[in-house]
GUGUBA-651427 format. One line per 4 residues: number of its first residue (from 1); their letters; for each residue x, y, z of C-alpha. Coordinates in nm, 4 decimals. Example, Ala and Ser with C-alpha at 12.3 -4.5 7.8 and 13.67 -1.06 7.14 Angstrom:
2
1> as> 1.2300/-0.4500/0.7800  1.3670/-0.1060/0.7140 $
This chain:
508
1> xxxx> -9.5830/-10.7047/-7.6056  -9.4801/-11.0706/-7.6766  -9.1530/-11.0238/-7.8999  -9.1997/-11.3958/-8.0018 $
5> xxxx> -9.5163/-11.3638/-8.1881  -9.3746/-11.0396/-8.4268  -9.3533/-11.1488/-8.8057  -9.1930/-10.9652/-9.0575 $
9> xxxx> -8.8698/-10.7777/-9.0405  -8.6925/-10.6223/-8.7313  -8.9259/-10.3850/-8.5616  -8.8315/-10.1073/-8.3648 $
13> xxxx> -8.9911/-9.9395/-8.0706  -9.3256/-10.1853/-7.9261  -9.5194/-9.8634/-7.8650  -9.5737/-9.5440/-8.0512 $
17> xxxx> -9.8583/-9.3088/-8.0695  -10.0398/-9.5291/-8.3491  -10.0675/-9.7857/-8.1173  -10.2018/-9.6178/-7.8673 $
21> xxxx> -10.4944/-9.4484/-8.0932  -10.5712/-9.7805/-8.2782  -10.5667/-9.9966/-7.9506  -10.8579/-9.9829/-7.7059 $
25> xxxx> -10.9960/-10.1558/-7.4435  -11.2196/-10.4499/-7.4780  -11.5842/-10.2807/-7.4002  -11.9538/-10.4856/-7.4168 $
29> xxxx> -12.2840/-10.3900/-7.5381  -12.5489/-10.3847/-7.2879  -12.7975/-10.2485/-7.5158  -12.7885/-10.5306/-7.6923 $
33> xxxx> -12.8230/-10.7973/-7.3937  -13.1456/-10.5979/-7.2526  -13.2693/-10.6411/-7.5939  -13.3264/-11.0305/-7.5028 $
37> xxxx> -13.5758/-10.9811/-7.2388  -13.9012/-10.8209/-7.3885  -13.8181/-11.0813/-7.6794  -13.8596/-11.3598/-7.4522 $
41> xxxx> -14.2018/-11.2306/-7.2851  -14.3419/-11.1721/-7.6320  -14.2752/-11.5699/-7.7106  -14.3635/-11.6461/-7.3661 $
45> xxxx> -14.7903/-11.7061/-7.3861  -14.7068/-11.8599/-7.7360  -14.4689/-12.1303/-7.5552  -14.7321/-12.1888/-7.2754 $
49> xxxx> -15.0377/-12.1691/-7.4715  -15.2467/-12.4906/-7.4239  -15.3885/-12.5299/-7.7685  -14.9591/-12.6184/-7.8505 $
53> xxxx> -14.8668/-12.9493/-7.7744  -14.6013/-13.0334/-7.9884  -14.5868/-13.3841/-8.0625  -14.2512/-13.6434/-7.9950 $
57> xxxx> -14.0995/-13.6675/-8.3412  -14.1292/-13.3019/-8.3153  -13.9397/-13.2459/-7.9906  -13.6768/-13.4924/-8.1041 $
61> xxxx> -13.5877/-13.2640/-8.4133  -13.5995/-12.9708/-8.2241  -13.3171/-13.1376/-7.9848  -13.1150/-13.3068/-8.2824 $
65> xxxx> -13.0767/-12.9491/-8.4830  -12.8831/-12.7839/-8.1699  -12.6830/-13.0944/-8.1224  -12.6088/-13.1419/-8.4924 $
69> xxxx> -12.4660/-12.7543/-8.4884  -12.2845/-12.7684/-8.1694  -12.1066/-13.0682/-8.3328  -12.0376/-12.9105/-8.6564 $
73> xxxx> -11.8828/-12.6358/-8.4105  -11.6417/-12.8526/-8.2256  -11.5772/-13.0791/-8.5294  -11.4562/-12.7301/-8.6464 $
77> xxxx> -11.2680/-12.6197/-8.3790  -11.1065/-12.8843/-8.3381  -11.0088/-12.8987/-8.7238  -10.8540/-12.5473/-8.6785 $
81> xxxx> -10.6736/-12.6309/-8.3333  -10.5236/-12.9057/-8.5526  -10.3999/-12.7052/-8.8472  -10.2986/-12.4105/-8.5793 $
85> xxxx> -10.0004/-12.7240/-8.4789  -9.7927/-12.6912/-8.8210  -9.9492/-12.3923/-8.9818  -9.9346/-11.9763/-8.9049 $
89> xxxx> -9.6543/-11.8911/-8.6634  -9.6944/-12.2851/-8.5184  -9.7255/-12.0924/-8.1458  -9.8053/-12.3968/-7.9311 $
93> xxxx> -9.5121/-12.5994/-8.0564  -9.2841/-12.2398/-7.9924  -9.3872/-12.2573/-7.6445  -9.3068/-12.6030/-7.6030 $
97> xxxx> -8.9440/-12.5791/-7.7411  -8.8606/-12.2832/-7.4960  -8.8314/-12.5626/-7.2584  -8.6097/-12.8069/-7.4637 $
101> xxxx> -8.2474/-12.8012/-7.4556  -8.0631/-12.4909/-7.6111  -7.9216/-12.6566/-7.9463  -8.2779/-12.7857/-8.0129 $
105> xxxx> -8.4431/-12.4025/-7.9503  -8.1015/-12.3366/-8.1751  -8.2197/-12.5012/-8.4576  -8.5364/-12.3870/-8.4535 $
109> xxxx> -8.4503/-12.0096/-8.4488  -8.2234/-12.0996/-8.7665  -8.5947/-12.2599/-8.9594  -8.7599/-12.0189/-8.8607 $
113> xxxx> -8.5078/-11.7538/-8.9395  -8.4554/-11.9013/-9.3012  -8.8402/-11.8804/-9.3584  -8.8479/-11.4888/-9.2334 $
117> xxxx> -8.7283/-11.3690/-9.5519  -9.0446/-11.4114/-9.6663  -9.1814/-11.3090/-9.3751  -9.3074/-11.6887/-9.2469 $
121> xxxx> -9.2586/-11.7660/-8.8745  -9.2615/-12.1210/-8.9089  -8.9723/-12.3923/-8.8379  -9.2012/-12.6403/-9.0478 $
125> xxxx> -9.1603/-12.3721/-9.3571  -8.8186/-12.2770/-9.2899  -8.7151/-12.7187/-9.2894  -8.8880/-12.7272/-9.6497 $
129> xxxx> -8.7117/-12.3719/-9.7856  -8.3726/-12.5558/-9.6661  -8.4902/-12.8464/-9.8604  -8.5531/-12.6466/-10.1826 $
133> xxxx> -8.1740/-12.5393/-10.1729  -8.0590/-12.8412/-10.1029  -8.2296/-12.9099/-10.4196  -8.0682/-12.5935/-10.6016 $
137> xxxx> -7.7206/-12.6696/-10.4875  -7.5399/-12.8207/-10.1789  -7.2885/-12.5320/-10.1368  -7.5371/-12.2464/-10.1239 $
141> xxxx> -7.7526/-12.4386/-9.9035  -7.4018/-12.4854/-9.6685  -7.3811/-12.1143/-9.6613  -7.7131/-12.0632/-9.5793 $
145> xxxx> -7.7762/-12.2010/-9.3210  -7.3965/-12.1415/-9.1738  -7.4936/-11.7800/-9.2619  -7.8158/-11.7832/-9.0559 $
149> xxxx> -7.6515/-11.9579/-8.7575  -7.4122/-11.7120/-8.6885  -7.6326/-11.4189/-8.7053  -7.8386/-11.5796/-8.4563 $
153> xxxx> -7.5232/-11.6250/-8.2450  -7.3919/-11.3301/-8.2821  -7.7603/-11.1720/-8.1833  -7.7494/-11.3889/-7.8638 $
157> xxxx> -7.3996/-11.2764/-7.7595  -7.4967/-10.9290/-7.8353  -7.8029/-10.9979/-7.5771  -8.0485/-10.8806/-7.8260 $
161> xxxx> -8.4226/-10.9514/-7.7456  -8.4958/-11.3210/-7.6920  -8.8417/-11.3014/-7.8340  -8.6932/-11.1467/-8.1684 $
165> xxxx> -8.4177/-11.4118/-8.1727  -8.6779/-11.7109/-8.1099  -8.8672/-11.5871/-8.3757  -8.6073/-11.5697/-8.6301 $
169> xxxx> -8.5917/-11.1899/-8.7096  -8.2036/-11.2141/-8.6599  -8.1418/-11.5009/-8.9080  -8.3102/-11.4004/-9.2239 $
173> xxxx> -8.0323/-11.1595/-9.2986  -7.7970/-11.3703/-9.2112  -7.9238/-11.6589/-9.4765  -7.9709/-11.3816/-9.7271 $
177> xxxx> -7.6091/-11.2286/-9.6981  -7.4797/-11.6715/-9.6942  -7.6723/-11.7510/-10.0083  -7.5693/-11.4373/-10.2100 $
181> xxxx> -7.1773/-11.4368/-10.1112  -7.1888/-11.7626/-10.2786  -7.4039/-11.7306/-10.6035  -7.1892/-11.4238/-10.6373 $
185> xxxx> -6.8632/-11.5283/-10.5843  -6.6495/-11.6181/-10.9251  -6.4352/-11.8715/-10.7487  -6.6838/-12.1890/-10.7624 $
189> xxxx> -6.8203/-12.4297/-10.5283  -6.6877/-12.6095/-10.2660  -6.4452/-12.2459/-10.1927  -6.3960/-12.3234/-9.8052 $
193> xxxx> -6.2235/-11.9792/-9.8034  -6.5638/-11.8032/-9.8562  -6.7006/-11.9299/-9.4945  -6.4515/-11.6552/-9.3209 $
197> xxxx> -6.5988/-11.3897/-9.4990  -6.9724/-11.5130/-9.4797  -6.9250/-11.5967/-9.1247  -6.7876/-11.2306/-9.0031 $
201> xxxx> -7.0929/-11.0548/-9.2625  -7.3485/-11.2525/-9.1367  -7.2413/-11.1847/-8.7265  -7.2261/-10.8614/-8.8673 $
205> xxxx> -7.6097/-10.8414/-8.9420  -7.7333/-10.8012/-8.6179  -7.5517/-10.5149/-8.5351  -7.6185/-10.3003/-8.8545 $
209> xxxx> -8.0415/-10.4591/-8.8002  -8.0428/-10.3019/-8.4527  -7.8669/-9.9534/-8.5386  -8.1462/-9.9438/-8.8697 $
213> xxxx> -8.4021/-10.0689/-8.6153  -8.3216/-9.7184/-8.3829  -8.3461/-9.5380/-8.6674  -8.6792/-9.6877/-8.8103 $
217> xxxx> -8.8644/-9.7159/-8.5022  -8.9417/-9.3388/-8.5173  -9.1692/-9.4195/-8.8154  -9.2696/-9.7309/-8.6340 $
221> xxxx> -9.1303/-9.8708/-9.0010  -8.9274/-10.2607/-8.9961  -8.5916/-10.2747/-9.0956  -8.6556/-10.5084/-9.3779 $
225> xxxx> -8.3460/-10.6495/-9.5538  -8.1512/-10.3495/-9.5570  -7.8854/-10.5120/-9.3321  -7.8338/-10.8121/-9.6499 $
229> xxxx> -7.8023/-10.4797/-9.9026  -7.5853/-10.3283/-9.7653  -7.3354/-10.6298/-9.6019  -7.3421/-10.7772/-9.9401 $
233> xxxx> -7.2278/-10.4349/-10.1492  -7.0228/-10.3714/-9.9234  -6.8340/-10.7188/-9.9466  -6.8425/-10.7037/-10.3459 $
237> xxxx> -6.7205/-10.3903/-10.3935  -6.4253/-10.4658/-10.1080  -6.3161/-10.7375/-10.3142  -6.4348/-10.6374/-10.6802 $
241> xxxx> -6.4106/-10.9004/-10.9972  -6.0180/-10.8993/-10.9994  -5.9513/-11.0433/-10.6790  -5.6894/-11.3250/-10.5979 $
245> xxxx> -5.9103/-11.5066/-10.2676  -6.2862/-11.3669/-10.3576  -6.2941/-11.2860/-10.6873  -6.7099/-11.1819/-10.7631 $
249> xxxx> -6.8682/-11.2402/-11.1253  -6.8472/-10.9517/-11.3468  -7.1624/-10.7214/-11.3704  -7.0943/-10.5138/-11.6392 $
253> xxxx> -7.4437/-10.2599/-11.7739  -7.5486/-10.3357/-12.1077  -7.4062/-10.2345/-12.3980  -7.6054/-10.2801/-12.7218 $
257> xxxx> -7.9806/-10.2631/-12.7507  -8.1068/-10.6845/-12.7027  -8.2874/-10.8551/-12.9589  -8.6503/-10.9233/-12.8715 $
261> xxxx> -8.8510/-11.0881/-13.1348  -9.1720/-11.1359/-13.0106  -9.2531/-11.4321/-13.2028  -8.9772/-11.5912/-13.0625 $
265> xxxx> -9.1736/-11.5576/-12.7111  -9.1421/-11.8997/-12.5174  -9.4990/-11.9019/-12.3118  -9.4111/-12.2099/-12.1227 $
269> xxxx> -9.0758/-11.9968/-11.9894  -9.3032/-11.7028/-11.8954  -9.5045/-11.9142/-11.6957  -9.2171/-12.1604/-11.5400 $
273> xxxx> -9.0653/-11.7711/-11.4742  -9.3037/-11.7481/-11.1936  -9.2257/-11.9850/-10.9695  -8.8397/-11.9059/-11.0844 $
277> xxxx> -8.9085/-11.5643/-10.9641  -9.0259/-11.6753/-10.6287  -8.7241/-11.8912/-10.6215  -8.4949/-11.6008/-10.6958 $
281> xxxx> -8.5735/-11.4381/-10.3744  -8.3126/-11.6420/-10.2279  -8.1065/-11.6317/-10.5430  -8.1848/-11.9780/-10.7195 $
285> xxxx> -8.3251/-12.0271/-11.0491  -8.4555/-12.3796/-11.0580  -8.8466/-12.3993/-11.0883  -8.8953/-12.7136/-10.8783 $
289> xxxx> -8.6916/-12.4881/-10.6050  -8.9534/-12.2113/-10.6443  -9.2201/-12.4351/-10.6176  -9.1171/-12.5753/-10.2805 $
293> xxxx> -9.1171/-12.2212/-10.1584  -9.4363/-12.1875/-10.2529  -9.5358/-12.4919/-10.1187  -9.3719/-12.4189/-9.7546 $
297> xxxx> -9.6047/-12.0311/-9.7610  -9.8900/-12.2276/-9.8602  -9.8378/-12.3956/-9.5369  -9.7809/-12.0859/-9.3172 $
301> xxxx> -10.0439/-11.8571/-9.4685  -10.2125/-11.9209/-9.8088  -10.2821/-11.5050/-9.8211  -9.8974/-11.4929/-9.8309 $
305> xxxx> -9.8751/-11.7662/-10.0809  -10.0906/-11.6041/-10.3458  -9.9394/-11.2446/-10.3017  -9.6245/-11.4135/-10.3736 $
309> xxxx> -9.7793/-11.6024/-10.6571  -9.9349/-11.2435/-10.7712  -9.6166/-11.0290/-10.7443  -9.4374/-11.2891/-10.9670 $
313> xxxx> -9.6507/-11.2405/-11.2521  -9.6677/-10.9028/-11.1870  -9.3042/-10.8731/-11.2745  -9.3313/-11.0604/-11.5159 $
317> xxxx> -9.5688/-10.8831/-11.6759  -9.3621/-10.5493/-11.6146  -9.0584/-10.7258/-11.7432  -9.2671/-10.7450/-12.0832 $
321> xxxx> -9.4084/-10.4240/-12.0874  -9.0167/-10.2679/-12.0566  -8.9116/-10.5052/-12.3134  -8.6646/-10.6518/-12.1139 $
325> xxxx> -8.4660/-10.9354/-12.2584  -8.6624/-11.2510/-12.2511  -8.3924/-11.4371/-12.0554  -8.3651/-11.2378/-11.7713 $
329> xxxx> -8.7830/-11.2322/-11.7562  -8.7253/-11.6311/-11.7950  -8.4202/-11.6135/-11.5061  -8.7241/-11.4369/-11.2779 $
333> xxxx> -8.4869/-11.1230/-11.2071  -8.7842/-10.9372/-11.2864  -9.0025/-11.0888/-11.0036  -8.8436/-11.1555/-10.6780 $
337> xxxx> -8.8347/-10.8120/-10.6054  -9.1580/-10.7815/-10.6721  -9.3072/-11.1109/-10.4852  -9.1687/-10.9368/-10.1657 $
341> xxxx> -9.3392/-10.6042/-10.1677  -9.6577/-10.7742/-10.2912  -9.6555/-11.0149/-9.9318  -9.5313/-10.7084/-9.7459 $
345> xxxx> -9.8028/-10.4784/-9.8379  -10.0821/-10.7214/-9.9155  -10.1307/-10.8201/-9.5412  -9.8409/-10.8575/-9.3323 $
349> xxxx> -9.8009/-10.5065/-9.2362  -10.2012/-10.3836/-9.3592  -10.5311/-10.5736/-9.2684  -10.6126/-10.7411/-9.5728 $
353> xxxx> -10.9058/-10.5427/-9.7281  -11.0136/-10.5032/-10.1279  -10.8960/-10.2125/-10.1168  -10.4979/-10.2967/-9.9736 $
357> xxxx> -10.5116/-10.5899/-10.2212  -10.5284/-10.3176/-10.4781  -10.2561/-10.1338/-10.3068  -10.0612/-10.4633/-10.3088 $
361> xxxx> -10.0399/-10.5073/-10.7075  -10.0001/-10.1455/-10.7240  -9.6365/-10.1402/-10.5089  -9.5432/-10.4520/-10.6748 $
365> xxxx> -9.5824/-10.2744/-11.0186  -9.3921/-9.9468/-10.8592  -9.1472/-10.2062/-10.7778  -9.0740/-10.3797/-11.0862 $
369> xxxx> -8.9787/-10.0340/-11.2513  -8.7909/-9.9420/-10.9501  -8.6019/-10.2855/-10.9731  -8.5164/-10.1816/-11.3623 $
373> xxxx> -8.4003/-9.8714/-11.2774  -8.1630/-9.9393/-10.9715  -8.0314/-10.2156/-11.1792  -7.9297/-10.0138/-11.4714 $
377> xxxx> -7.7756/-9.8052/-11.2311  -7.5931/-10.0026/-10.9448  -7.4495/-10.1951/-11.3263  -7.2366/-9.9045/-11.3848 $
381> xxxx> -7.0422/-10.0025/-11.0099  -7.0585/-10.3991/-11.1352  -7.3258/-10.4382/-10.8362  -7.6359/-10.6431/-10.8231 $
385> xxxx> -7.9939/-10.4667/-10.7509  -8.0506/-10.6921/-10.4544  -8.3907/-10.6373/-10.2757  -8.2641/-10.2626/-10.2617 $
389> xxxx> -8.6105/-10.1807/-10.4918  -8.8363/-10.3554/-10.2343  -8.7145/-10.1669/-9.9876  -8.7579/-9.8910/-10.1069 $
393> xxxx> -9.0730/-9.9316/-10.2635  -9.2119/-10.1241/-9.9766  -9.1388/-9.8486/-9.7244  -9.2620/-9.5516/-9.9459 $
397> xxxx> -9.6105/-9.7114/-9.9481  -9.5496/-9.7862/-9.5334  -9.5431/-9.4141/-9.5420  -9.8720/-9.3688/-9.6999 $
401> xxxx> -10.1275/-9.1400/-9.5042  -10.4764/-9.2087/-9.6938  -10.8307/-9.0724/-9.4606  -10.9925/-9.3800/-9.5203 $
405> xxxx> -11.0272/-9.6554/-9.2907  -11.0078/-9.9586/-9.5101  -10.6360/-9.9043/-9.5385  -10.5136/-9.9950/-9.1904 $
409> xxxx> -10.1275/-9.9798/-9.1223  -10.1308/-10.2341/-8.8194  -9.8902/-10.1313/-8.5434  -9.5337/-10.3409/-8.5470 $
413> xxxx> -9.5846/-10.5273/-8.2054  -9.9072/-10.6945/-8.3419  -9.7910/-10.7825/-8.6819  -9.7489/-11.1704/-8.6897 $
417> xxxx> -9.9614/-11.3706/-9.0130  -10.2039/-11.2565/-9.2502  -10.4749/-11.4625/-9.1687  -10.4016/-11.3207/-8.7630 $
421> xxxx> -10.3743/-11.0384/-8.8700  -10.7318/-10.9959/-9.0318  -10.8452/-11.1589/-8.7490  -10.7294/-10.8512/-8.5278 $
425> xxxx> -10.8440/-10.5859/-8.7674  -11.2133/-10.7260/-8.7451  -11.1779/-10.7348/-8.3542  -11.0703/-10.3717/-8.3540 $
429> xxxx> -11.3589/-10.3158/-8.5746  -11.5988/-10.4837/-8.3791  -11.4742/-10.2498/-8.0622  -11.5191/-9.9454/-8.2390 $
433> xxxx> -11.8933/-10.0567/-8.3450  -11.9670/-10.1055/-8.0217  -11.7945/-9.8032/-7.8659  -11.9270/-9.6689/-8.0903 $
437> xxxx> -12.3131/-9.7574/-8.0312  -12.2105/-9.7436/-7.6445  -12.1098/-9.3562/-7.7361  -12.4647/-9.3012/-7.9294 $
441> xxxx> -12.6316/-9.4859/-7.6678  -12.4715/-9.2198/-7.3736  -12.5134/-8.9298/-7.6185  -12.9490/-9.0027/-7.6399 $
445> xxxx> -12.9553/-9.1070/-7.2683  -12.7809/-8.7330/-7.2204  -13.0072/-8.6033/-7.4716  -13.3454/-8.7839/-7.3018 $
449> xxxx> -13.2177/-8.6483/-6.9300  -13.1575/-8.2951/-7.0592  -13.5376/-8.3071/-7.2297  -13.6676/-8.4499/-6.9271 $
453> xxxx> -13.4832/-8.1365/-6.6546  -13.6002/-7.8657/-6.9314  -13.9758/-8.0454/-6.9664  -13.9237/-8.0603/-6.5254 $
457> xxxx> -13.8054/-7.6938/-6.5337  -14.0946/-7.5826/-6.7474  -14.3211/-7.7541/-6.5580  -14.2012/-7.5967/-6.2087 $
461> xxxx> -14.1838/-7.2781/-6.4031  -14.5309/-7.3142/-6.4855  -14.6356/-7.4069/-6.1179  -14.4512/-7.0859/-6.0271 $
465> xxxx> -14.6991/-6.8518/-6.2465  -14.9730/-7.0579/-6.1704  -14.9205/-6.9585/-5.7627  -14.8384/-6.6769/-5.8692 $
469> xxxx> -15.1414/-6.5995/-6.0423  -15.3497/-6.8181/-5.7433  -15.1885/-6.4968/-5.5074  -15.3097/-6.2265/-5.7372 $
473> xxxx> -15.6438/-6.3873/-5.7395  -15.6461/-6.4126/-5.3700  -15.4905/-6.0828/-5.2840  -15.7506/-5.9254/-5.5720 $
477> xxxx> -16.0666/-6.1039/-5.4025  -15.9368/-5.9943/-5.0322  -15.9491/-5.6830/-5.1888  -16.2851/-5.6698/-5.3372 $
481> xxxx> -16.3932/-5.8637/-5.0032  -16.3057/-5.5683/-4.7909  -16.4581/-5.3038/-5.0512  -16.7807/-5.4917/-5.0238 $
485> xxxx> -16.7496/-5.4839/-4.6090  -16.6942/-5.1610/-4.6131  -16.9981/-5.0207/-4.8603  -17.1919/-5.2614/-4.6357 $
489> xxxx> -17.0733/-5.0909/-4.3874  -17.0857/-4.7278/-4.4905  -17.4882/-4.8074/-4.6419  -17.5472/-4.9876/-4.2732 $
493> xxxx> -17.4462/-4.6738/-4.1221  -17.6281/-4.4315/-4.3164  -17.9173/-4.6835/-4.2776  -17.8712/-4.6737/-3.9204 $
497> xxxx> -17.8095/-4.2858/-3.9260  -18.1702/-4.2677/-4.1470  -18.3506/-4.4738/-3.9097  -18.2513/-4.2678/-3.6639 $
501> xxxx> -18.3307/-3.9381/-3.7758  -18.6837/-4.0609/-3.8599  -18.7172/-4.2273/-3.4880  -18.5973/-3.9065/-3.3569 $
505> xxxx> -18.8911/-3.6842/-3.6244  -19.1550/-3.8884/-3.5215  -19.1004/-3.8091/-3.1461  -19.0770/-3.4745/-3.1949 $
């Protein structure tokens, strides 16, 4: 297992019993390559014939078409090589920064931890998601990022696996738990105080992601961002609304029923609400914010970008079908939630099929009426829902058992990007077609052997009779042979005995 190229959210165990079924050896086809022979001595009078002489305009088109394609090929390759550098999980430049001096690999565990929240391994993603909250507001951008650096040095001083820390999957609690202490905090911006408290909850996340990640592993289930739900209730309801040094807004459950007009619908808010929503996942509400996340997944994995895109709306949509107030549909509190359980299930931790995509929109819809009901409950302590409803959601449907194949659960230690992802699924595929046809292959050879010993045994049991039979005959005409000797015999005596008695009445 490489530890450095696991996306998504603290795994546990590298190797459970799923792994072990759904992982196989690589195994070739030689019914196929035997195939190519015969083909070639059928085409082989046709390319010697002498009537076929083809002429030299002809032979130089022949030679330009395989040229022309093997071109297109490396022109290709080296298109994706070149994208490979700043896109997906950015692997080559990962390797070459595990040489570079320790606060340079630093920084880079903090990018890409930032960009794990939504499940992106890549520094280049995780500089631009910084940039969007720099854009949203200096102070919770401070406590971001001093939030993910000290999860990632408490994770190193707890000597947790170096793969997991290098690819951020210490950090993204750690930005989460920075960023919400601050939007939720009642004292303003620029409170210095609130670094003690964000600094000893964010070390914090490391140890309460590896006890989860014990627990989980079992299930061979992540630990998603349980470690940010809890570390963040926990600080809230420590300090509460009245509080002299951390005093948190007041969440109070609603009261009266809200006044929805529907002609009073804004449809340029309800579509600015998904980007907003997108934005929300890391607790800002500025549009332009949202659409630099989206613009850093884009890079990273476009599958990921338009299941966050898709789980959005979907929220949005659920938001209006619960007549929820307008401005909390508008604030996108309706579709952050929902924009992580579409990535997680539409992808990351499934093969990507028509079918999953389905399954995708279906958790993010079981997750917008999750959201609205944890809400209206976790109100009544003056708590926030947090991402509480996509865990929840997101691991009920990681717990699905379905018979068909088109709904693959990939194991933890090869989940990394979409796109990667897919690309294993149709390897693993490809295997079992050809173990498959190997199998069939075995089974008639087995079937053609155990033909040809019963044809063999009938024929040796028919040689059998036949000598058999060839014995009888033999034995039968010895027989008959010595009955004929001995009325020749017996008829040659009394012939003998005849002549004799006439010899002997003519003397007389």
């Amino acid at each position: 297992m490489r530890p450095e190229h696991i996306l998504g959210h603290m795994t546990g165990s590298d190797c459970t019993k799923d792994i072990h079924k759904n992982i196989r050896s690589s195994t070739s086809a030689p019914a196929q390559v035997s195939s190519a022979a015969p083909v070639f001595s059928e085409l082989h009078p046709l390319m010697t014939h002498p009537e076929y002489n083809p002429s030299k305009e002809d032979r130089m088109e022949d030679q330009a078409k395989p040229v022309e394609s093997s071109s297109l090929r490396r022109a290709w390759a080296r298109f994706l090589k070149g994208v490979s550098y700043f896109s997906g999980d950015m692997e080559v430049f990962g390797k070459w920064m595990a040489k570079r001096f320790f606060l340079l690999q630093l920084l880079d565990w903090v990018l890409r931890g930032a960009a794990q929240v939504m499940f992106v391994n890549n520094p280049l993603s995780g500089l631009i998601i910084f940039a969007g909250l720099i854009l949203q507001n200096y102070w919770w951008a401070l406590n971001g990022f001093v939030g993910t650096l000290f999860a990632t040095i408490s994770a190193l001083i707890l000597q947790q696996s170096r793969g997991a820390i290098a690819a951020g999957l210490y950090g993204y609690n750690g930005i989460l738990v920075g960023l919400l202490m601050a939007v939720f905090s009642n004292a303003g911006d620029w409170y210095w105080w609130l670094l003690l408290p964000n600094i000893f909850m964010s070390m914090m996340c490391p140890i309460v992601s590896s006890a989860l990640a014990s627990i989980n592993s079992r299930w061979d289930l992540p630990v998603f961002t349980l470690p940010f739900n809890i570390l963040v209730c926990l600080h809230m309801v420590a300090t509460g609304h009245y509080n002299h040094h951390f005093p948190q807004v007041l969440i109070q459950p609603r009261s009266e029923l809200p006044n929805i007009t529907w002609s009073e619908i804004d449809v340029a808010k309800l579509f600015r609400s998904i980007p907003v929503g997108i934005g929300q996942v890391y607790g800002c509400d500025n549009p332009w914010t949202g659409g630099t996340f989206i613009i850093s997944l884009f890079i990273s994995s476009p599958i990921t970008c338009a299941h966050a895109v898709l789980g959005s709306a979907v929220g949005m949509v659920s938001g209006l079908a619960l007549s929820a107030p307008f401005e909390d549909i508008y604030f996108g509190l309706w579709g952050y939630n929902c924009v992580l359980a579409c990535i997680a299930i539409g992808g990351m931790f499934y093969a990507l099929t028509w079918q999953v995509h389905l399954l995708a929109i279906t958790c993010a819809f079981f997750c917008a009426y999750l959201g609205s009901a944890i809400a209206n409950v976790m109100s009544r302590f003056g708590l926030p829902a947090c991402t509480w409803p996509f865990c929840l959601s997101a691991l009920t449907f990681l717990l699905l058992t379905t018979g068909t194949k088109r709904i693959f659960k990939l194991p933890l230690a090869k989940v990394t990007y979409p796109e990667k992802n897919l690309a294993f699924y149709w390897r693993l595929k490809k295997q079992e077609k050809a173990e498959k046809a190997l199998k069939e292959r075995k089974e008639r050879e087995e079937q053609l052997k155990a033909i040809n010993e019963e044809v063999i045994l009938n024929e040796k049991e028919q040689l059998k009779l036949e000598l058999k039979r060839m014995e009888e005959e033999k034995k039968e005409s010895e027989n008959n042979t010595t009955e004929v000797g001995e009325r020749i015999n017996v008829e040659e005596t009394n012939r003998q005995n005849n002549f004799t008695g006439d010899a002997l009445a003519d003397y007389v």
